[in-house]
N, C-alpha and C positions, 0 to 999 in steps of 0.2 A: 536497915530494918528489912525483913521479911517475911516474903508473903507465904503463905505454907498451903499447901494443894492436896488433895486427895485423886489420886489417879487412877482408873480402872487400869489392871491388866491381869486378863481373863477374869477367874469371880475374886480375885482379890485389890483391893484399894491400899494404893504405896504412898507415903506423905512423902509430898518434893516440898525443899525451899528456893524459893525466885527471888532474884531483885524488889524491890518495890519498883525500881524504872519497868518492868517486864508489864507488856502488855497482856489483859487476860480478856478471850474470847469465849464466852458461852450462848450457845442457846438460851434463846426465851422461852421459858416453861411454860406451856400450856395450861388451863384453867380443868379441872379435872371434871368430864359434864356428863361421865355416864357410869350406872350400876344395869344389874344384869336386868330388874324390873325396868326400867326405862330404855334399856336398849328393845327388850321385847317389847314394850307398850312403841317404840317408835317402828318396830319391825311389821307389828297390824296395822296401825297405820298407813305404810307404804303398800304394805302386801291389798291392804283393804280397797285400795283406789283401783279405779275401774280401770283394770292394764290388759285383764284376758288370761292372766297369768293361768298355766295349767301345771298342776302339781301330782299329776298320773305315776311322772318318770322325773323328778328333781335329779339334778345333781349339785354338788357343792364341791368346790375348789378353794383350796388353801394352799399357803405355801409351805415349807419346807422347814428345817430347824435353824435355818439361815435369817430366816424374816419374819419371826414372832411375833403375834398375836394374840398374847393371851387368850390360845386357843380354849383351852382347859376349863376357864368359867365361860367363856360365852358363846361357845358353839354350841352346849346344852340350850343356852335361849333361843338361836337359831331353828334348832331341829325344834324346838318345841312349837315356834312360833309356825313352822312349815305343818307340821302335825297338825296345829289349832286349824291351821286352815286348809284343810283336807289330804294331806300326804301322808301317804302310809310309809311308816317308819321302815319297813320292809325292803322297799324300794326307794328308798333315799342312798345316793352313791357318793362318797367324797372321795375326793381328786387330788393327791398330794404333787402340786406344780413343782416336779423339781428341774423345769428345761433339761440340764443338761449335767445337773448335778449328780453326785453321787445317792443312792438310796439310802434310806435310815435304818436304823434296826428296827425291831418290835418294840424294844426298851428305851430307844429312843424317841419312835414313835407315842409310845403309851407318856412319858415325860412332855411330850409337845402339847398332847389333844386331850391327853385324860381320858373318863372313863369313855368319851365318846368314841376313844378308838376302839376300844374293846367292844361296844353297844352297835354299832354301824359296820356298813362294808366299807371298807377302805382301798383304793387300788391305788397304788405306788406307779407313777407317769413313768414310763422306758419309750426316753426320747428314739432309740434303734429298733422298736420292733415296728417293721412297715407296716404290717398287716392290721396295723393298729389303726391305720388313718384311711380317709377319704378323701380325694379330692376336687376343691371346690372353685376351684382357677390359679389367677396369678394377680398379684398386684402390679399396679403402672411401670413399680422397677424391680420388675421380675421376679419378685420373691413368691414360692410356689405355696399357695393356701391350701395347710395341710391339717386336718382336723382329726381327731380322733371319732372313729365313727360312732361311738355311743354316747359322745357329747352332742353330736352333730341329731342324734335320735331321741336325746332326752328330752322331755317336755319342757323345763323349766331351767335355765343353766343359772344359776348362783355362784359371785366369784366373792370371799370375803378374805381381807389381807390388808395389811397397812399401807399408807402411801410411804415412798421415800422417796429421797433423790437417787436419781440412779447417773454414773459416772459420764456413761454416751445416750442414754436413752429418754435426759429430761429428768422422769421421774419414772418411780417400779409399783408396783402396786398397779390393784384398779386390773387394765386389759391385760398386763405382761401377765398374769395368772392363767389363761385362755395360751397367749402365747407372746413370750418362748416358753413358759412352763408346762403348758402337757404339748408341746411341739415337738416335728420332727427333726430330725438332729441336720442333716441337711437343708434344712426352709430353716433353722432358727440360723445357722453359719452363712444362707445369702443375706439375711437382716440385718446381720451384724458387720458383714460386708460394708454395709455403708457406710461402715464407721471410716471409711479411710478413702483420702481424694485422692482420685488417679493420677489428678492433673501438679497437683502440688510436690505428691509424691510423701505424702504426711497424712497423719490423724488428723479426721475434719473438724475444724473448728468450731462451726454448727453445731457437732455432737459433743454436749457439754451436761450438766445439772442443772435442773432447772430453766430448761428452754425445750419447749414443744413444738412449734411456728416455726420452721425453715429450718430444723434437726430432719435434714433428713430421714434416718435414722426411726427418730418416732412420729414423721409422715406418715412412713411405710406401715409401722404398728397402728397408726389406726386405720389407716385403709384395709389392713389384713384383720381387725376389729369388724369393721360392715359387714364381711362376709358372714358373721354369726355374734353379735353383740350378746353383751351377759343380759337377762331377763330382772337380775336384780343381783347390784353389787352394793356389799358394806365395805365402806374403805375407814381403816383403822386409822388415828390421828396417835403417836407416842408421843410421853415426855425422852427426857435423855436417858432415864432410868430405864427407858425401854416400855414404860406402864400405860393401860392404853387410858386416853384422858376422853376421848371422842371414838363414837361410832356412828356413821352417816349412813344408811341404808337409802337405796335411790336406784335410779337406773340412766343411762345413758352418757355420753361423751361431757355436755354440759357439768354433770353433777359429778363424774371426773374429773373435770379440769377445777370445779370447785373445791372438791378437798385438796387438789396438788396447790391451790393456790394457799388454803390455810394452811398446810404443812409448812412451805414457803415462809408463811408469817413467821413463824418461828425459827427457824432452820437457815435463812439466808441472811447474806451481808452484801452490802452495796458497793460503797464503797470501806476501802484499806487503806493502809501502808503495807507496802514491803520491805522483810525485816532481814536481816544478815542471817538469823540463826529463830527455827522456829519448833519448839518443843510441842509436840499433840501425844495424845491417847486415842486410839481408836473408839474406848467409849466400855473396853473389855469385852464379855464374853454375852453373846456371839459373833458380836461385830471382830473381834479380832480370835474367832476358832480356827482360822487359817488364811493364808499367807493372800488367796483368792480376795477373800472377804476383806482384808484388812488394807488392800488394796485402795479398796476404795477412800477409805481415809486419809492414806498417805494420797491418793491424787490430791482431795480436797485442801489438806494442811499446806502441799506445793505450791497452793496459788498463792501463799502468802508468805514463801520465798521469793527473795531477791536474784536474778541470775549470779550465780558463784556462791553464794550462799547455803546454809544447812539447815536441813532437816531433821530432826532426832523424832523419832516413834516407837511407841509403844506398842509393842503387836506378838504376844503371846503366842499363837498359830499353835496352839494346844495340837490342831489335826494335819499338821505340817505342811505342806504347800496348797491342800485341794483340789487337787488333779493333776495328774500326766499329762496334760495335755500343755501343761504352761511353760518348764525346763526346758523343752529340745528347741524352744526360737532363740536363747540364749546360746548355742551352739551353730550359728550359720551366718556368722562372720560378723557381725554388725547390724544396726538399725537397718539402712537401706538393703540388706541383702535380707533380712527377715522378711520386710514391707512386700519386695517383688514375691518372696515364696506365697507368700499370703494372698497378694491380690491376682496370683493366679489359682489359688484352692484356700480357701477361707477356712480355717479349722478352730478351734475350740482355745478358745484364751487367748490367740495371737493377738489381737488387739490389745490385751490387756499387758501384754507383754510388750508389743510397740509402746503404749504408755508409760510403763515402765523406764524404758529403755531412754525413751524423750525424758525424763524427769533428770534419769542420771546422767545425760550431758549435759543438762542445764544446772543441778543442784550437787550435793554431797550429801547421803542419807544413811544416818545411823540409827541403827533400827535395835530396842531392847525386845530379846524372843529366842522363843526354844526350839526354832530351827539351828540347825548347826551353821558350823561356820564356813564347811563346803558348798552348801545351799546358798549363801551369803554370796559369797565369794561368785557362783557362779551368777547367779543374778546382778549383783555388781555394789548391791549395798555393803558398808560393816555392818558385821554383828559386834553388840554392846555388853553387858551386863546389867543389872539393877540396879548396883551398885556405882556403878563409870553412869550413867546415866543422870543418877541422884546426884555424883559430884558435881558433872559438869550442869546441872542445876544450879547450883551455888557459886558457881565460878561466872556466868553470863550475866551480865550488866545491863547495859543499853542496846536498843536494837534487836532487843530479843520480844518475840509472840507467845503465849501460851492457850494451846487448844485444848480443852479437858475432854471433847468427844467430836473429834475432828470427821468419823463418819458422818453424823449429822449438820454439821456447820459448813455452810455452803457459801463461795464468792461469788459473786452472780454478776460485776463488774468486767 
């Protein structure tokens, strides 16, 4: 008998058939606890308590089309709830945190935010223009606090974005919106630095999902946080659908670390087995728009590989790899000769590329996607078809895991 599946890849859903031996891991759906009238009745509320708050000069940060939010209905309550309580729409600026990502169009922007993006100013973060920032010191390991100066000038800073798990940083949402999202591109590559132990001569273990407390890593983020905290952040709660079910309007580190812990509720696994052969989805589109993004789910699905064992994923990469910046560590000889280039100049994806690079000496990863098979090849996974995928569905017995949205499903053991 079997068990039959619906699987994102990109905006389409593929039925696989599994074993019934096949283990299946899903997320726990969230309780759906917010419409646009109760997020704004919970936004006066917050705004209303006596904090000082001044709304002369707001600004608002969001992220990017990478980490959705059903911007498009509820950043109209946002702006309206700031309006109700004295900000003139005029002067209201939002922030599109892309750290280090590439920019959007118009048309994709207008698809992300809705009519707000046409109604408001919008500025698009360019992690490389210096003259953009101010600076406001250094933290304890060195990382140079580097602001944008009209953030740094606005009255009231608002960061609103979903929590997730983030692969080295714990979790994303919340502060990484401030920075690395409007950072400068050298201060967000010493941060990211930490991902990697000098002494070991490997990716730091500490830097993991779902660990704040001794991640290096997101130490650093919040002490580079003190230097200018948000004034008031809404951190989004998704189901797997990607839909928002929670919006927590609050302010401070506290009520940070409280919605990372309800994401958590839903999202992590304690304890496993590991399995010979472990079939995931990234969860589709936009978790798997490209090879960057989809990244993170193939870490995730990993931990629930056995050493010598396989991984098969799903990952569309509609946008093909996500940056230049990730290919040329794949070109300098091996893991350890990438690691030294790295920890002597820190640049853009290497980390994600040592990740990489550790999975496939430990595992075998065949990956269904519309990258080619030179990209494949050079990276060091197979490429599959939908087809060879769906087979070997039906071919796998025992010992096998199934992830339906392995971005979001986290091992925390």
């Amino acid at each position: 008998m079997k068990q039959v599946l619906q699987l994102k890849y990109g905006i389409r859903q593929i039925p696989f058939s599994f074993s019934e031996l096949a283990d299946i891991f899903k997320v726990r759906e969230p309780e759906c606890k917010v419409s646009e009238e109760l997020f704004l009745n919970n936004l006066r509320e917050v705004i209303g308590r006596p904090a000082g708050l001044d709304f002369k000069r707001p600004c608002v940060v969001v992220a990017d089309q990478t980490r959705l939010c059903e911007y498009a209905g509820y950043l109209p309550a946002l702006l309206q709830a700031l309006e109700q309580a004295g900000a003139d729409s005029n002067q209201i600026t939002i922030y599109i945190a892309y750290g280090t990502h590439p920019r959007q169009s118009d048309q994709e922007s207008l698809a992300v935010y809705g009519s707000s993006y046409s109604r408001c100013r919008f500025v698009h973060h360019n992690c490389s223009d210096q003259k953009s920032f101010v600076s406001l010191g250094r933290t304890s390991r060195g990382t140079p606090v580097l602001l944008r100066r009209d953030i740094v000038e606005s009255t009231c800073l608002i960061t609103f974005g979903a929590i997730s798990h983030h692969y080295f940083a714990g979790y994303g949402g919340g502060r990484k919106l401030v920075f690395p999202g409007l950072g400068f591109r050298d201060a967000i590559y010493r941060n990211h630095g930490l991902f990697l132990d000098m002494t070991r001569r490997t990716l730091s273990p500490e830097c993991r999902p779902g660990k704040l407390d001794g991640n290096p890593l997101a130490e650093d983020l919040a002490e580079y946080e003190a230097f200018r905290p948000a004034d008031l952040t809404v951190h989004g709660i998704l189901n797997s659908r990607g839909r928002v079910c929670e919006l927590l309007p609050g302010r401070g580190a506290a009520h940070f670390r409280m919605a990372c812990a309800i994401h958590g509720r839903y999202c992590e696994i304690d304890k496993a087995p590991r399995y010979d052969v472990v079939f995931a989805s990234c969860g589709g589109y936009p978790k798997d728009i490209n090879f960057i993004q989809s990244h993170k789910a193939i870490h995730n699905a990993a931990q629930f590989v056995r050493d010598g064992g396989t991984l098969i994923i799903l990952a569309e990469c509609r946008d093909g790899i996500g940056s230049g910046t990730f290919l040329p560590w794949f070109t300098m000889g091996g893991r350890q000769a990438a690691f030294d280039r790295l920890a002597e100049d820190y640049q853009g994806n290497g980390g994600t590329a040592l990740a990489m690079m550790a999975k496939l000496e430990r595992i075998q990863i065949l990956a269904a996607t519309e990258l080619d098979d030179s990209l494949a090849m050079a990276i060091g996974f197979r490429r599959i078809t939908l087809q060879e995928a769906r087979n070997m569905a039906r071919d796998f017995g025992s010992s096998l895991a199934v992830i339906p949205n392995a971005s979001l499903l986290v091992r925390t053991d």
